[in-house]
Residue frames relative to the residue before (quaternion, step in Angstrom):
aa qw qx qy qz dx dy dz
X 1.0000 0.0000 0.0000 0.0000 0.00 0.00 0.00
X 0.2316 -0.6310 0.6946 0.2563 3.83 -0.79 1.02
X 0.8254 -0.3953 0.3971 -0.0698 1.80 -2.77 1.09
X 0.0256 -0.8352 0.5448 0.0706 3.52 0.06 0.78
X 0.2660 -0.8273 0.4946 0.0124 3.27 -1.01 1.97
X 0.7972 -0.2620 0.1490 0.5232 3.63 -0.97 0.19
X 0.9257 0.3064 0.1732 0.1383 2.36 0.74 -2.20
X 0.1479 0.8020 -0.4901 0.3077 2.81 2.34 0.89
X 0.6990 -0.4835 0.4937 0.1841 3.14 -2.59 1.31
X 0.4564 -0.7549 0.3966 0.2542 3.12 -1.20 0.66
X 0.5282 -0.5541 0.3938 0.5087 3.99 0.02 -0.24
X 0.0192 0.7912 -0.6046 -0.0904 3.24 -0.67 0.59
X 0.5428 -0.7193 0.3468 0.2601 3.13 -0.84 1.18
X 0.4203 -0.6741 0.3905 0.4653 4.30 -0.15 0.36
X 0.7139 0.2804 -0.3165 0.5581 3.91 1.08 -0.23
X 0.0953 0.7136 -0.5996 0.3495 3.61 0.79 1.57
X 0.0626 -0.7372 0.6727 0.0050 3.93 -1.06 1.09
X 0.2933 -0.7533 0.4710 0.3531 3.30 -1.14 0.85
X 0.4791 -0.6233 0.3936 0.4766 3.51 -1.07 -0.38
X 0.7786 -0.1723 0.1845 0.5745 3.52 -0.80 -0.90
X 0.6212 -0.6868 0.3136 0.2097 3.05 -1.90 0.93
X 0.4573 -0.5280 0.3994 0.5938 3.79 -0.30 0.17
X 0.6345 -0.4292 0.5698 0.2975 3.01 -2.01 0.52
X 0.4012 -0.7122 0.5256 0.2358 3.30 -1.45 1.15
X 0.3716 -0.7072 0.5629 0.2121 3.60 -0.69 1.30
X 0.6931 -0.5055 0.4834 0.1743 3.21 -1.62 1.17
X 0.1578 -0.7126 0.6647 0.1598 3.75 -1.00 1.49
X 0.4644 -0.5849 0.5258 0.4073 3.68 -1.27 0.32
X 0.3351 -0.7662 0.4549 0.3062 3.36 -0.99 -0.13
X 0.2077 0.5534 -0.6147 0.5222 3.42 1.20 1.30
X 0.7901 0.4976 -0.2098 0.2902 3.55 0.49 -0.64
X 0.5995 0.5820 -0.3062 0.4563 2.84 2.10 -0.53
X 0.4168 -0.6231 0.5401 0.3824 3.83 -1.07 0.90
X 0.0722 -0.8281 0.5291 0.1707 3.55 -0.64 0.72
X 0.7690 -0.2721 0.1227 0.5653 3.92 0.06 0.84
X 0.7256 -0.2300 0.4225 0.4921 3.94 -1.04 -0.83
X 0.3665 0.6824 -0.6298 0.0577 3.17 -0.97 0.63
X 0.6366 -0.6661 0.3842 0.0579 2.51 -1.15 2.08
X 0.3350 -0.7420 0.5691 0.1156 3.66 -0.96 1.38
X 0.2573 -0.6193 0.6387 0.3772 4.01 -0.33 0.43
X 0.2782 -0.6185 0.6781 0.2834 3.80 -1.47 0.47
X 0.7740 0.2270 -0.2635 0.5291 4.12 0.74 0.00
X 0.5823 -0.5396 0.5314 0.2957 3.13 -1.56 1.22
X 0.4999 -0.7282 0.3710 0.2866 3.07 -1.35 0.92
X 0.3584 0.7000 -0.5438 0.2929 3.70 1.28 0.30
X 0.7384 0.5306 -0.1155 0.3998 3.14 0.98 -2.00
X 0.5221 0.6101 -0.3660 0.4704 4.17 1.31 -0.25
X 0.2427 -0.6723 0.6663 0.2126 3.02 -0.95 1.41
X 0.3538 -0.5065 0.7863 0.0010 2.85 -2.79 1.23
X 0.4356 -0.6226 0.6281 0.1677 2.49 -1.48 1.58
X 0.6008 -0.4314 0.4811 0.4707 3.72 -1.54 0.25
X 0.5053 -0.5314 0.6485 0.2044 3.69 -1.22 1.73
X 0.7384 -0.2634 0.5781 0.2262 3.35 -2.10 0.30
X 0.3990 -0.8163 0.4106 0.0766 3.44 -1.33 1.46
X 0.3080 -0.7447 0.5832 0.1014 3.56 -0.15 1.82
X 0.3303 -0.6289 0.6785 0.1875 3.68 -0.72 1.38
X 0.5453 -0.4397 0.5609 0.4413 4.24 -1.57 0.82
X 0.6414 0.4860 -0.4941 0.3291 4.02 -0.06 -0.52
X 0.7707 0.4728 -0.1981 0.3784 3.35 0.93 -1.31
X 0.5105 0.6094 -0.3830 0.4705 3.41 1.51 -1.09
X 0.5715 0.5486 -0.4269 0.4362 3.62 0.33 -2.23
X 0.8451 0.3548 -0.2854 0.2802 3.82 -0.35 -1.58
X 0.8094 0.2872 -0.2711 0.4345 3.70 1.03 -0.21
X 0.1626 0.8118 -0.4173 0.3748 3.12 1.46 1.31
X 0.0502 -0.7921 0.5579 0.2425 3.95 0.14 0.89
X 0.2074 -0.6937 0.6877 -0.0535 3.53 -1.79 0.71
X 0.0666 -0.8513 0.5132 0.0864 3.48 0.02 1.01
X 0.5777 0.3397 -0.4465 0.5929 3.98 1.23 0.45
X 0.1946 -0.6622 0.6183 0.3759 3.88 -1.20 -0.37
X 0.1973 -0.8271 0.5171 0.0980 2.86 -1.05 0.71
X 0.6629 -0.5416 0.3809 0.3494 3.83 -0.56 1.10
X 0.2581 -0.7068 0.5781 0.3157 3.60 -0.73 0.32
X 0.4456 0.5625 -0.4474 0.5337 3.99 0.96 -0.44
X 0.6678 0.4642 -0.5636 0.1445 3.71 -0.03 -0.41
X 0.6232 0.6376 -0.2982 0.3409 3.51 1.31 -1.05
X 0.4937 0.7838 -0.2168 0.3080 3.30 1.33 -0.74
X 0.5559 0.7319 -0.1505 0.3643 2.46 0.94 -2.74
X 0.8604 0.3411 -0.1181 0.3597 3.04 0.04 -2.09
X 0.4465 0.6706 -0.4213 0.4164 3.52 0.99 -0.75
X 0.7163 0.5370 -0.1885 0.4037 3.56 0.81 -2.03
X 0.6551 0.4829 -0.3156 0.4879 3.31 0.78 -0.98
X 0.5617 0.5112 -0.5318 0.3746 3.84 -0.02 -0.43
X 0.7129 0.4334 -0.3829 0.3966 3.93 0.15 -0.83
X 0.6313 0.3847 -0.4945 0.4572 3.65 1.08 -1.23
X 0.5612 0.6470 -0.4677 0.2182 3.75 0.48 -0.27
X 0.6662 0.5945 -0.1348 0.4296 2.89 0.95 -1.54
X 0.5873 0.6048 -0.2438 0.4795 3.67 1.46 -1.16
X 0.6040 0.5619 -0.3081 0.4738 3.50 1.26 -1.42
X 0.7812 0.3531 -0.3079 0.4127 3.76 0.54 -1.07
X 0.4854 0.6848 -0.3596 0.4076 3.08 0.97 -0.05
X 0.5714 0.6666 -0.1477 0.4554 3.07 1.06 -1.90
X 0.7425 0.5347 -0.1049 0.3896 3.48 0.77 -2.34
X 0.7259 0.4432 -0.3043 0.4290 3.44 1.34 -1.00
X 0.5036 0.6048 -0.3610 0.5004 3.78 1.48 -0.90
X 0.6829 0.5503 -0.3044 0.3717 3.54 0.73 -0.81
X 0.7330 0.5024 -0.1841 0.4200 3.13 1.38 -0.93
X 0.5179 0.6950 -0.1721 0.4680 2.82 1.67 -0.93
X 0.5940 0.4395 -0.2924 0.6071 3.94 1.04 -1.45
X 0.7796 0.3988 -0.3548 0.3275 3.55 0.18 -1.05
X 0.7036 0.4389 -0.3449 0.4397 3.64 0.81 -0.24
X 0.4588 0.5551 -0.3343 0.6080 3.47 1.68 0.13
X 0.7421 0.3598 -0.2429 0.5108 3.77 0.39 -0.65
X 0.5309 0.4152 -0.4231 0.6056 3.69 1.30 -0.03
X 0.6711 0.5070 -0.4069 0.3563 3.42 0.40 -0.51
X 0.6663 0.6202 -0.2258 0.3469 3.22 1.20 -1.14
X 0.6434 0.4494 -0.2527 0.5658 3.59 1.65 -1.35
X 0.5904 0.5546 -0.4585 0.3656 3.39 0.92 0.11
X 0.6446 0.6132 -0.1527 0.4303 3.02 0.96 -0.79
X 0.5124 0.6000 -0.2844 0.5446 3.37 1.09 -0.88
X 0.7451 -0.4505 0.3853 0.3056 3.66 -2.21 0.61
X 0.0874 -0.7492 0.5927 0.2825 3.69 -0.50 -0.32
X 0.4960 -0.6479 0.5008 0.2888 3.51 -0.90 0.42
X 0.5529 -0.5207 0.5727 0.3085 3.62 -0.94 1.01
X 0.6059 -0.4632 0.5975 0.2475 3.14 -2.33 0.50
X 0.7986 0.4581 -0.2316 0.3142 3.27 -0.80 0.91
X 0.5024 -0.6380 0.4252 0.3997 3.20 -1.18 -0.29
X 0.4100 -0.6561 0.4553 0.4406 3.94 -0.65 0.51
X 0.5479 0.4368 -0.3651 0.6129 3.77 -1.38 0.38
X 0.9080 0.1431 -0.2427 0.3102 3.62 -0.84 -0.54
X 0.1929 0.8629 -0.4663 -0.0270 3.67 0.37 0.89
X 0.3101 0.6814 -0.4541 0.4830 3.16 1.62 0.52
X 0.8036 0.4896 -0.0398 0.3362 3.60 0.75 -1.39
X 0.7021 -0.3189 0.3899 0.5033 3.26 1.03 -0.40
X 0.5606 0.6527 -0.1612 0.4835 3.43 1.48 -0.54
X 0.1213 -0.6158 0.7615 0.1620 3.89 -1.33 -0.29
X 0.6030 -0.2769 0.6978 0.2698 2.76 -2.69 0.38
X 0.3087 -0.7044 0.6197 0.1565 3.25 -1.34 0.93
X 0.6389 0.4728 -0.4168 0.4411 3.83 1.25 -0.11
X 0.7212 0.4509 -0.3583 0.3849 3.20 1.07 -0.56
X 0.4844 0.5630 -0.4605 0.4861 3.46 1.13 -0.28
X 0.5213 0.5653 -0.3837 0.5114 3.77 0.18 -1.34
X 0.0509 -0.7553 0.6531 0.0199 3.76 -0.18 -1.19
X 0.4710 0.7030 -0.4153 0.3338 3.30 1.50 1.06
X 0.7232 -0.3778 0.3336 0.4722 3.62 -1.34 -0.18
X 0.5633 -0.6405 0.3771 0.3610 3.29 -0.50 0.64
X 0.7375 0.5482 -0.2074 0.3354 3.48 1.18 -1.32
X 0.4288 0.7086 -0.1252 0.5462 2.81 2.07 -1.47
X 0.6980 0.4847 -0.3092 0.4269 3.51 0.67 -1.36
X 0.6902 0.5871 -0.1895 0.3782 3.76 1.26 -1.54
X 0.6975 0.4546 -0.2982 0.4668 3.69 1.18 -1.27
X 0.6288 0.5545 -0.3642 0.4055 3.64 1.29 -0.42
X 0.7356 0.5430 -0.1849 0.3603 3.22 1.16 -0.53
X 0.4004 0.7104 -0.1615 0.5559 2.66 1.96 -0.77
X 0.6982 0.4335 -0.2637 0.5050 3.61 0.33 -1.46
X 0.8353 0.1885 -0.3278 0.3991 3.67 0.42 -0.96
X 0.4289 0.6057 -0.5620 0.3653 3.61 0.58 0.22
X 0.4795 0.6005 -0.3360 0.5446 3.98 1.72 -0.71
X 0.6879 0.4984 -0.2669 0.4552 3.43 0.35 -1.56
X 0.6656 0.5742 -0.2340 0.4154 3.70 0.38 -1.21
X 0.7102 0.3840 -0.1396 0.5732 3.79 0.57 -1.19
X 0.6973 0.4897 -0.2729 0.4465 3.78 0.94 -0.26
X 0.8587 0.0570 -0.1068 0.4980 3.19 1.14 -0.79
X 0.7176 0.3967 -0.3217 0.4734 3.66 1.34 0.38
X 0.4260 -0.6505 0.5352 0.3300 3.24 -1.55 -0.27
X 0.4816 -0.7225 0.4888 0.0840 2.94 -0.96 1.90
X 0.7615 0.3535 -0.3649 0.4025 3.28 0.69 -0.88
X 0.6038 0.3309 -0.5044 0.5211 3.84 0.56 0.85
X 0.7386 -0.4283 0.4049 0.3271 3.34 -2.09 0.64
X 0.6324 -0.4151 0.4016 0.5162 3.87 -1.54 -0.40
X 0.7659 0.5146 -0.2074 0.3250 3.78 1.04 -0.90
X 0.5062 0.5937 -0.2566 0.5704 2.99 1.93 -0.13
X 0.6002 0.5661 -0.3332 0.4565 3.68 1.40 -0.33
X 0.3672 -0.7699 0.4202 0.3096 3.46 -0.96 0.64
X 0.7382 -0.5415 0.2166 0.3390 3.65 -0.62 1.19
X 0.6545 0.4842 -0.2887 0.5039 3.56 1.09 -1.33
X 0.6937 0.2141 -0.3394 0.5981 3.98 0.42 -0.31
X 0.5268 0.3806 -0.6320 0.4222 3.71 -0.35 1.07
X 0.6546 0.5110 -0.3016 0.4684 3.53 0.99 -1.20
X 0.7644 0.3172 -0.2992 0.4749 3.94 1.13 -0.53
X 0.6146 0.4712 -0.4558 0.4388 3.75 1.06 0.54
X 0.4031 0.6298 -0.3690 0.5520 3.25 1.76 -0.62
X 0.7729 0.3915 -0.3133 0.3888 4.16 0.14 -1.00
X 0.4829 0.7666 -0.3334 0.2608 3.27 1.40 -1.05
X 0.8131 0.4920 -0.0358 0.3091 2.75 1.15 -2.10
X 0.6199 0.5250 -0.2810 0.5110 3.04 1.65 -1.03
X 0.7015 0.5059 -0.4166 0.2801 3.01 0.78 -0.97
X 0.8835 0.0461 -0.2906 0.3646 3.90 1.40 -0.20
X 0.4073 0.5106 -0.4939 0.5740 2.96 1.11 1.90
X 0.1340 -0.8889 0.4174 0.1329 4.11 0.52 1.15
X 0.4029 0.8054 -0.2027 0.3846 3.01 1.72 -0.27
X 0.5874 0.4692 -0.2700 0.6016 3.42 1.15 -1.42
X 0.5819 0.6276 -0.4112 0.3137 4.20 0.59 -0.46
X 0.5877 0.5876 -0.3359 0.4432 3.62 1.77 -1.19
X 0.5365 0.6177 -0.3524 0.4543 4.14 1.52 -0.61
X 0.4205 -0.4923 0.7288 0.2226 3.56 -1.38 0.33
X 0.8773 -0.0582 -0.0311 0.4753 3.14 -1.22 1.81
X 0.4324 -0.7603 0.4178 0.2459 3.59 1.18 0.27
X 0.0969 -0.9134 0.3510 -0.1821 3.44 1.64 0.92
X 0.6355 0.4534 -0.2874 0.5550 3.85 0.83 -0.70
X 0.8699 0.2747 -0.2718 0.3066 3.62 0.42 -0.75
X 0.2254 0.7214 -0.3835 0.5307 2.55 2.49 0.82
X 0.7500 0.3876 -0.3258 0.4255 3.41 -0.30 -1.41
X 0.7174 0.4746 -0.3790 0.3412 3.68 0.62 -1.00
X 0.6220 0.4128 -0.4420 0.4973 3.56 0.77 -0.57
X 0.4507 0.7412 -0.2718 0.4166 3.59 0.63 -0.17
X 0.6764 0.5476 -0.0484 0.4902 3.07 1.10 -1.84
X 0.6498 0.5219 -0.1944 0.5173 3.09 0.79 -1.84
X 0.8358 0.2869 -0.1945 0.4259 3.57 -0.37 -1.35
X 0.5406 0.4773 -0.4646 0.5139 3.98 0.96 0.60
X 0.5889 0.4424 -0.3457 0.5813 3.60 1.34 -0.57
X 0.8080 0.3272 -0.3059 0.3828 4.01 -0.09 -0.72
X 0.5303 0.5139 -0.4573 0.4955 3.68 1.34 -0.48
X 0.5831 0.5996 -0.3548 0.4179 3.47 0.29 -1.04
X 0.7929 0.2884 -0.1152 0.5243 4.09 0.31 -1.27
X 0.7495 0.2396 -0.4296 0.4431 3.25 0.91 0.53
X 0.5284 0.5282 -0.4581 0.4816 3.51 1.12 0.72
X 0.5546 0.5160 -0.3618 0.5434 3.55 1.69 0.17
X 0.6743 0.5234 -0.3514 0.3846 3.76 0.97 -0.41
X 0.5924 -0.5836 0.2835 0.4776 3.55 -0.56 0.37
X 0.5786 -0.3454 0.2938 0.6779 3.94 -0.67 -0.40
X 0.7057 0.6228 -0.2672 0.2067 3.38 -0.09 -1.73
X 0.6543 0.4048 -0.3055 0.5609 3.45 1.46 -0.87
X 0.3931 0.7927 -0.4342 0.1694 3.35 0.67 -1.02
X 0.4638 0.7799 -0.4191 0.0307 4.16 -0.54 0.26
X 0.7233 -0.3922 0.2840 0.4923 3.69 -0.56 0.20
């Protein structure tokens, strides 16, 4: 005799009705056949495109991505800069230009003799005869700076004992009203004379006693 398990079938009777039908469970609609759908036979790399709808430059420019911004002043900028450039070489050549004109000019100009004025025995020259001026001419120039000299230096010390800035302003004095002294390199004549002068008045006041001694 077999085993009789939990789970044995019940009798069902041969005039047995069922009841209602199960509920119809839900298809997905991945599953659902949905009409024709057309399979492309070429990858879409390899399909020709027709030419797309015209993008006016206003509209393109505006749907252009840019992943920095970029000032609008920069294009400009550079634009601006090209004249100051152009001004600079310009500028550079005028520059060159004055300066090879002002060499020309110091060329051109007197040179000072070898030596020292006063000592033409020595190595030295006559400063009138160098000059090669009017005698009288020669006197009113001297004159003036022997004025200049007593006004704004100290006689009783040598030319080298003088400080540089008042040689450079008795030196302008003169040129400025003798134009002549301008045709010299370094204006050198109204050198030697102030020179002259203050080797003549140092000298006579290291001969006077102290007590007389003055500017």
């Amino acid at each position: 005799m077999p085993a009789q398990t939990s789970a044995s079938l019940a009798e069902i009777s041969p005039f047995y009705e069922p009841g209602a039908p199960p509920p119809t469970l839900p298809i997905l609609i991945a599953q659902t056949e949905v009409g024709n759908i057309d399979i492309p036979t070429k990858l879409l790399a390899t399909e020709e495109i027709g030419p797309g709808p015209t993008v006016s430059r206003s509209n393109r420019s505006k749907a252009r991505f840019a992943p920095y911004s970029k000032p609008s002043s920069t294009r400009l900028h550079s634009n601006q800069s090209l004249p100051q450039l152009e001004d600079e070489s310009e500028l550079s050549s005028l520059s060159s230009d004055s300066s090879e004109e002002s060499d020309d000019d110091v060329s051109q100009l007197i040179p000072k003799p070898e030596g020292e004025a006063g000592r033409p025995g020595r190595g030295g020259y006559n400063l009138e005869r160098a000059l090669k001026w009017d005698h009288k001419q020669y006197q009113r120039v001297k004159k003036f700076i022997k004025k200049l000299v007593r006004e704004n230096l100290d006689t009783a010390q040598s030319f080298s004992s003088q400080e540089s800035s008042l040689i450079r302003k008795v030196e302008g004095l003169a040129a400025e009203k003798y134009k002549e002294l301008h045709l010299y390199t370094n204006l050198w004549p109204a050198t030697d004379m102030i020179r002259l002068e203050l080797k003549y008045t140092s000298s006579r006041t290291r001969s006077l006693p102290l007590g007389n001694r003055r500017r």
